[in-house]
One Martini backbone bead per residue (centre of mass of N, CA, C, O) as a GRO file, in nm:
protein
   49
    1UNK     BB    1  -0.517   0.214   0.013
    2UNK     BB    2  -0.188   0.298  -0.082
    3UNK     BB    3   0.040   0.196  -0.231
    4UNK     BB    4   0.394   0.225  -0.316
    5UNK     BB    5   0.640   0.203  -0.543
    6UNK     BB    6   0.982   0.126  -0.638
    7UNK     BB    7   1.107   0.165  -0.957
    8UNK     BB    8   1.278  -0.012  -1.208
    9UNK     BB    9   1.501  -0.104  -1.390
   10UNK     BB   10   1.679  -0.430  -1.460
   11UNK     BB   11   1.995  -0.240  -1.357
   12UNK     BB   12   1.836  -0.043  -1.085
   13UNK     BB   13   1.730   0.216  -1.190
   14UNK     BB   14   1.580   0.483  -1.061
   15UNK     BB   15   1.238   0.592  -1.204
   16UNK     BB   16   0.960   0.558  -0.983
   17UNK     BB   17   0.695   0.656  -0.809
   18UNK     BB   18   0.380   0.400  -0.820
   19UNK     BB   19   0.099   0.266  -0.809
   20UNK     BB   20   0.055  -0.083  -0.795
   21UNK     BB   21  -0.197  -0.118  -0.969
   22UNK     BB   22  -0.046   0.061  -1.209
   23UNK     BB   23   0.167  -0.139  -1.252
   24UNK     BB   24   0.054  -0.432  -1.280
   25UNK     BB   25  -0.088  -0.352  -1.536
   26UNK     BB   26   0.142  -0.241  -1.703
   27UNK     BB   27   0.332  -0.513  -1.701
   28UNK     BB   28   0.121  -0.690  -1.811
   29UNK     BB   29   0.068  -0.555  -2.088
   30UNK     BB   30   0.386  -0.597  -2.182
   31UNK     BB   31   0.382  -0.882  -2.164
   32UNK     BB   32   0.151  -0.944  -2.377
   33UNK     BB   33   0.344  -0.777  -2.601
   34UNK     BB   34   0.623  -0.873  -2.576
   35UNK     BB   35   0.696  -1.085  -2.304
   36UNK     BB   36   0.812  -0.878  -2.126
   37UNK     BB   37   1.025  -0.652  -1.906
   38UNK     BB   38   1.119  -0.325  -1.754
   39UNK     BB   39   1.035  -0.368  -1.469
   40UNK     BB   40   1.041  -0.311  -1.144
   41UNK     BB   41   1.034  -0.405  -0.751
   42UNK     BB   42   1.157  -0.316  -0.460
   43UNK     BB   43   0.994  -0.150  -0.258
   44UNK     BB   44   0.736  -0.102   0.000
   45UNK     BB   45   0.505   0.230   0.033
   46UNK     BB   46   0.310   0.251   0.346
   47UNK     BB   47   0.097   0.473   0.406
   48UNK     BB   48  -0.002   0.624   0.759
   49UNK     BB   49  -0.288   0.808   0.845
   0.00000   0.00000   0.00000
């Protein structure tokens, strides 16, 4: 099952809904990379077929 987040800048503005693992991994990296983040996640939808 996939999980689907809906992802923001820091200031709020909606960017774009993308699967949970693909965001935490990309999340990841960007800190690992910069030391920050600059995306969040506010709310979580989960399809249920």
């Amino acid at each position: 099952m996939n999980e689907l987040l809906e992802t923001y800048n820091l200031d709020g503005t909606f960017l774009a809904t993308q699967d949970r693992e693909a965001f935490y991994d990309e999340v990841k990296k960007e800190f690992s990379e910069k030391g920050s983040i600059s995306r969040k996640v506010k709310t979580i939808r989960v399809p249920i077929k």
